[in-house]
Legacy VTK file of the C-alpha trace (Angstrom):
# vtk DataFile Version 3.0
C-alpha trace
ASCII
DATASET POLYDATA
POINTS 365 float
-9.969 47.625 45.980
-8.077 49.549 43.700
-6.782 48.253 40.187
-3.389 49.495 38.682
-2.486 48.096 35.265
1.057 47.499 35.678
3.221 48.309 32.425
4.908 44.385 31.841
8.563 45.016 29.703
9.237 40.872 30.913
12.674 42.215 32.858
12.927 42.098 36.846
11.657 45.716 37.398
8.485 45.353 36.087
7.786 42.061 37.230
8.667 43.293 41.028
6.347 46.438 40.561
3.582 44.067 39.821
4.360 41.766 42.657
4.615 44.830 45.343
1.260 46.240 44.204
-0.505 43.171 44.396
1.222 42.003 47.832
-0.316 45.875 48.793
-3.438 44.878 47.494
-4.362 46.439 44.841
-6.015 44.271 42.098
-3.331 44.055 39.476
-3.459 43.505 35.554
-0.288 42.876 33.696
-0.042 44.567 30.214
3.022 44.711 27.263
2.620 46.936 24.649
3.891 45.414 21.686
5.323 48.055 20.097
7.346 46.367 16.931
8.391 42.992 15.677
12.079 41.581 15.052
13.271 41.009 11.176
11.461 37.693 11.501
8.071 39.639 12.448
7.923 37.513 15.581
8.420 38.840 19.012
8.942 42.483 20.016
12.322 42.977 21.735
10.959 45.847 23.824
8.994 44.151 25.572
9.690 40.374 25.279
5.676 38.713 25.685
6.470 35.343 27.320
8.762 36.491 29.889
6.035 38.609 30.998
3.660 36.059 30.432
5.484 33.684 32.278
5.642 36.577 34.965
1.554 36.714 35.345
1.220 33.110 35.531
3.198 33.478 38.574
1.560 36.074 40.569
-1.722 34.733 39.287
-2.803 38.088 37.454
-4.379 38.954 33.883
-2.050 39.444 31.431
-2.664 41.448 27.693
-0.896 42.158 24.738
-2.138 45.907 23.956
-0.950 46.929 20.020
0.609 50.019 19.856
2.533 49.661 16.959
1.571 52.429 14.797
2.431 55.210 17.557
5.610 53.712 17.908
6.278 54.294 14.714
5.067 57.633 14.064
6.514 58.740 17.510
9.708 56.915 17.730
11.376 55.232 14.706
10.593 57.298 11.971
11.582 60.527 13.917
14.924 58.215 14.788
15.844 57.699 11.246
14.728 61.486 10.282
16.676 63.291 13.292
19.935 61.011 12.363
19.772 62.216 8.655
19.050 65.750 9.907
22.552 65.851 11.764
20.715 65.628 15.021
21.327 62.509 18.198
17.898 61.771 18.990
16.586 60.643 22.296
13.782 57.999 21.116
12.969 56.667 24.615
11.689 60.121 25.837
9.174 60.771 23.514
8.125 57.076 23.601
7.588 57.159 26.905
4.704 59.931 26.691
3.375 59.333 23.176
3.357 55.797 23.072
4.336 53.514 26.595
2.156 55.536 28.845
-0.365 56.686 26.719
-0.944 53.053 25.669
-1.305 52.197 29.001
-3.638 55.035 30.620
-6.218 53.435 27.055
-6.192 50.424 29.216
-6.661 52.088 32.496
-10.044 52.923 30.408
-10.529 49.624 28.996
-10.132 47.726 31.948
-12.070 50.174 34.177
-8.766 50.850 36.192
-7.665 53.808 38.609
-3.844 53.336 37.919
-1.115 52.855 35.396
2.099 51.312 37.392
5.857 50.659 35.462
8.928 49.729 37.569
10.862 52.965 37.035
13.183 53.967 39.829
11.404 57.581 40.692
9.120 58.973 42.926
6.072 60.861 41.651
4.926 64.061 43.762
1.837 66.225 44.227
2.700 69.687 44.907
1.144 72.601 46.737
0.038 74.093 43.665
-1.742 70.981 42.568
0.652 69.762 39.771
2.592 66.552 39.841
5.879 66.040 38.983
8.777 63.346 39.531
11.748 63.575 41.949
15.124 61.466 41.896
15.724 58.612 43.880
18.795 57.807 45.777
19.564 54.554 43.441
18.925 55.403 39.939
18.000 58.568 38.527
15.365 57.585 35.694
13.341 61.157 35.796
15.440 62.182 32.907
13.299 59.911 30.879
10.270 60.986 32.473
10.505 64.941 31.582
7.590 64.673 29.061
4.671 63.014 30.724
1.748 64.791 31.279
-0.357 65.885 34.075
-2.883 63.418 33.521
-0.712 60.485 33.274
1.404 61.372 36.399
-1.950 62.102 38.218
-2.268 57.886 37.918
0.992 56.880 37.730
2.586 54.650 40.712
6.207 53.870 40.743
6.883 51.467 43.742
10.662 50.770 43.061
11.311 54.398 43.706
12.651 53.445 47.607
14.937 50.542 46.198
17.896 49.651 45.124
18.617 47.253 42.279
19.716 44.325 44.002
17.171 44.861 46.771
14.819 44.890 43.614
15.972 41.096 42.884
15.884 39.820 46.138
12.461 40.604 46.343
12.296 39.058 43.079
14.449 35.916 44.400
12.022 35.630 47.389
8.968 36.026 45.021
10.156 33.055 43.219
9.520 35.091 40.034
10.996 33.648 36.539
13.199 36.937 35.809
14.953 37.316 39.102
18.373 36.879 37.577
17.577 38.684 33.782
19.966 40.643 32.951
18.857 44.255 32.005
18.492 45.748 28.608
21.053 48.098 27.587
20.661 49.269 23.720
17.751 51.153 22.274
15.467 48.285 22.023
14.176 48.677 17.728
18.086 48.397 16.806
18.524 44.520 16.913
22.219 44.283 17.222
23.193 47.582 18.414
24.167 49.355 15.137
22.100 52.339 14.648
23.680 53.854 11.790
22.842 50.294 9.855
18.902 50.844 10.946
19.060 54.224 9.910
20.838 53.496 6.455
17.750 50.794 6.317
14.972 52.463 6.471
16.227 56.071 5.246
13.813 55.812 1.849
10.654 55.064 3.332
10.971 57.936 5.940
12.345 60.033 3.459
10.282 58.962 0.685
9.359 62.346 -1.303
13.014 63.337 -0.895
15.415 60.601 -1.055
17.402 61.774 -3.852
17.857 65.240 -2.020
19.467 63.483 1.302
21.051 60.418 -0.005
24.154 62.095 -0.124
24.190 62.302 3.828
24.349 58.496 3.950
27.896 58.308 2.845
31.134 59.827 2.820
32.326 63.131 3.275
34.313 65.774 4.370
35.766 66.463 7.976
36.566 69.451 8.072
37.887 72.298 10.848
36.098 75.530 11.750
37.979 77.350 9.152
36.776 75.060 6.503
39.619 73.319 5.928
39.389 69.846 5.062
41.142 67.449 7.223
39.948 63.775 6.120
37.236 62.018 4.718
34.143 60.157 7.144
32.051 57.804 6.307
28.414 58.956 6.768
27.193 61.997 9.370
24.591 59.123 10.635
27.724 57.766 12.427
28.986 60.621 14.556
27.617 62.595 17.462
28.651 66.031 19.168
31.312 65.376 21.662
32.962 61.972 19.825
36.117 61.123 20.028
36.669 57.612 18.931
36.317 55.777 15.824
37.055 58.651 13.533
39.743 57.049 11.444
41.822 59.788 12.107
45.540 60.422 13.393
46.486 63.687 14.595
48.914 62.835 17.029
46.269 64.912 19.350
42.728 64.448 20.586
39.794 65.780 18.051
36.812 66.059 18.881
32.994 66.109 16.982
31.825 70.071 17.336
29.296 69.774 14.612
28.123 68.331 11.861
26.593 69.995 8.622
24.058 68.003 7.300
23.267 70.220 3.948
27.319 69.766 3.093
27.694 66.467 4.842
30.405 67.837 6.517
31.511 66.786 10.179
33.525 69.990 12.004
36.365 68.366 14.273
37.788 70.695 17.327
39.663 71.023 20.037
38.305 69.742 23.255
37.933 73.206 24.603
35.774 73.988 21.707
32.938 71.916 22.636
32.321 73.362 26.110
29.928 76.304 26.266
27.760 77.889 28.610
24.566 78.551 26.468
22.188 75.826 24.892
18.694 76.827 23.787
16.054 74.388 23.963
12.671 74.410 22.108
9.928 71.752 21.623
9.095 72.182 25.672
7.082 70.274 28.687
6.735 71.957 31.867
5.592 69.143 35.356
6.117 71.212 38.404
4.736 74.481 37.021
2.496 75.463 34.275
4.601 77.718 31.871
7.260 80.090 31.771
6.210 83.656 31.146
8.631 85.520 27.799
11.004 87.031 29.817
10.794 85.231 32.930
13.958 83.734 34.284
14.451 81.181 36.854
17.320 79.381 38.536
17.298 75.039 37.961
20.138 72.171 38.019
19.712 71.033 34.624
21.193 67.874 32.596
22.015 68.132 29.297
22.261 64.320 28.661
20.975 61.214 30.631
24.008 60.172 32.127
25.142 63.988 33.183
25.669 65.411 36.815
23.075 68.647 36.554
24.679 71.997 36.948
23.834 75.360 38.192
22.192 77.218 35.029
19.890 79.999 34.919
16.880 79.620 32.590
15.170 82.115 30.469
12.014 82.008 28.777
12.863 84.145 25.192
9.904 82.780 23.195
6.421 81.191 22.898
7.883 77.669 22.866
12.241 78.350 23.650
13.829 79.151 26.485
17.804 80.194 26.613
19.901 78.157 29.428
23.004 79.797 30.993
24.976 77.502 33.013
27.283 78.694 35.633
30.136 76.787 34.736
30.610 75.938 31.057
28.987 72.006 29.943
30.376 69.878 27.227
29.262 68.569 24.329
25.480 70.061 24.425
23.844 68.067 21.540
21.073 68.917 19.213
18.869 66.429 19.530
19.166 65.343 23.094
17.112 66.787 25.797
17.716 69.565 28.699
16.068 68.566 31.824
15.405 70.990 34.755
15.228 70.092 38.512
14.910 72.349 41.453
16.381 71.869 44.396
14.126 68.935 46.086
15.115 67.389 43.189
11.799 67.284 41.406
11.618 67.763 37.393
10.546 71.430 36.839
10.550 70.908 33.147
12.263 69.983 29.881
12.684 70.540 26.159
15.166 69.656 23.107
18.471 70.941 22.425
18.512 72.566 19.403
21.752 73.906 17.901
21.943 78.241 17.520
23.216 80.111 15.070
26.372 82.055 16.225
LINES 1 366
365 0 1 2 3 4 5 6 7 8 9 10 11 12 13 14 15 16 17 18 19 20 21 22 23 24 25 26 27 28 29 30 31 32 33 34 35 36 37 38 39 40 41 42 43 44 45 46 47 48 49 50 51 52 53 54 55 56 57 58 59 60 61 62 63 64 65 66 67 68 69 70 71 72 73 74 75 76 77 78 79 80 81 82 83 84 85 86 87 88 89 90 91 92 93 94 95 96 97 98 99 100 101 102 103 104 105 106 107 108 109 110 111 112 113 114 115 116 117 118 119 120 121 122 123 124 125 126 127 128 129 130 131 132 133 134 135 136 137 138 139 140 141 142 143 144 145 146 147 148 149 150 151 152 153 154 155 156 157 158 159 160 161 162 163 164 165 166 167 168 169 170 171 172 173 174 175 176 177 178 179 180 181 182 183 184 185 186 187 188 189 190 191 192 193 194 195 196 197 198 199 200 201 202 203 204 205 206 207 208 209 210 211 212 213 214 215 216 217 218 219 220 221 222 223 224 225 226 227 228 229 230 231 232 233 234 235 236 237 238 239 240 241 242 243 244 245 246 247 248 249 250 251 252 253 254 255 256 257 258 259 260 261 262 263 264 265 266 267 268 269 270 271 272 273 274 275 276 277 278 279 280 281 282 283 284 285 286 287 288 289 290 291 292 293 294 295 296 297 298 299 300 301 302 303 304 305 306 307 308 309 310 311 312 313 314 315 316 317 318 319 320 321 322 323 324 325 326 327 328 329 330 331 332 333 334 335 336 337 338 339 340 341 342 343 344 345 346 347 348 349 350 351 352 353 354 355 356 357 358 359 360 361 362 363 364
């Protein structure tokens, strides 16, 4: 019989990926990482420990708290607050996922002598010809974008049962099952930033991330200039931490015309409002990089991918370019808006499978 320790968040997803697994019969273990505590250092949000408790008393499986949070911190909220001061819109539940989530949970596959990590992810993992893995959309939910940076040795174990499901079949099941989360609503805000104001989290914990040079960046906490492309200033803002390429609303502004974020300047903290038009382009460069389906990209090598810029954006038709040891130079066939340092390009090819991935990072012009 094979075991799969099953990745427990306490929401319906999870809880059904468990239950499937188990009803296939695979011995199952349940496992939350507790990856950070509230303000009253008492539950972690992420992954809330008595629903999922609750959920392993059900199916009658092992259930374990696993302590992982020191990686989340390295990995996720101190690169959160850093990339905010820096001018940059981080994506923190990327790079959890491979440094911190799954990692955590392929230790246990080793502590529990287990063949298989499991989470309730709506994808479908694939071998290919060439012997690399890689993940492919679903017809529900696309949630590969998230899933760009694992590596080849966690998606070599990795089982994703919900990938042939939709959401409500997901709770029926879950109805049927009798299991205590069947009507839980689902978790919507990044999970360390309690009541959904990240420029408050980031304003909180800006000196201890930035601890040798707090007086040198303090002055990107508060107010400044917005400003247009020809320097001139147009209105003051209250802190670059609260404004992202592509923003429209809540800039205190009246210009009896749309404006738009184009880019902010954290060394002035300055914030560069535009023209709609002006935020369209059909170049982004991307560095910090993770290929699935293939190995690499050879310097110089060019290939043709849909790629999204942001989680919630249709892929286009782009043409990438490998142009250094760890960048590659995407030219998209019809011009994309709002590309945002910080946020990640994902490539797919045309089975939809992830070919790759990196971070947007802003180019000089």
């Amino acid at each position: 019989m094979a075991k799969a320790v099953v990745g427990l968040s306490g929401g319906v997803d999870s809880a059904v990926c468990a239950y499937l697994l188990k009803e296939q019969g695979y011995e199952v273990v349940g496992v939350t990482l507790r990856t950070w505590t509230d303000s009253e250092k008492e539950v972690s949000k992420c992954c809330e420990i008595e629903d999922a408790q609750r959920i392993c008393m059900k199916l009658g499986i092992p259930f374990y708290i696993h302590n992982v949070g020191r990686d989340f911190c390295e990995y996720v909220t101190r690169p959160f607050v850093r990339n905010y001061i820096e001018g940059l819109t981080p994506s923190p539940c990327v790079f959890c996922n491979r440094n911190v989530k799954f990692e955590g949970m392929m230790y246990c596959t080793k502590l529990f002598d287990a063949d298989f990590i499991a989470t309730g992810h709506y994808a479908e993992v694939i071998k290919l010809p060439n012997g690399r893995y890689t993940v492919k959309q679903v017809a529900y939910k696309d949630q590969t974008y998230m899933l760009y940076r694992l590596s080849q040795e966690q998606l070599s174990h990795l089982l994703m049962p919900l990938g042939g499901y939709t959401k409500e079949e997901v709770r029926q099941i879950a109805r049927e099952a009798e299991l205590p989360v069947a009507e839980k609503s689902d978790s919507q805000e990044i999970c360390f930033v309690e009541d959904g104001h990240y420029a408050d989290y980031v304003n909180e914990h800006a000196k201890d991330v930035f601890s040798d040079n707090y007086e040198n960046i303090k002055n990107r906490l508060g107010a400044g200039n917005f400003i247009d492309r020809n320097g001139t200033v147009l209105g003051e803002h209250k802190g670059i931490i609260h404004y992202t390429i592509g923003q429209r609303k809540g800039l205190g502004l009246a210009f009896g015309h749309p404006v738009y974020v184009s880019e902010i300047r954290p060394e002035t903290n300055e914030v560069v409002l535009s023209e709609e038009g002006e935020i369209f382009t059909n170049e982004v460069f991307c560095t910090n990089l993770n290929f699935l389906s293939i190995p690499d990209l050879q310097t110089g090598e060019e290939i043709f991918a849909r790629v999204k810029i942001r989680y919630r954006h249709n892929a286009e038709n782009a043409v990438i370019s490998k142009i250094g040891e760890d960048e590659v130079r995407i030219l998209f066939e019809k011009p994309v808006r709002a590309s945002t340092p910080g946020q990640s390009a994902v490539f797919y090819d045309s089975d939809n499978c992830i070919i790759g991935g990196g971070v947007i990072v802003k180019k000089e012009k």
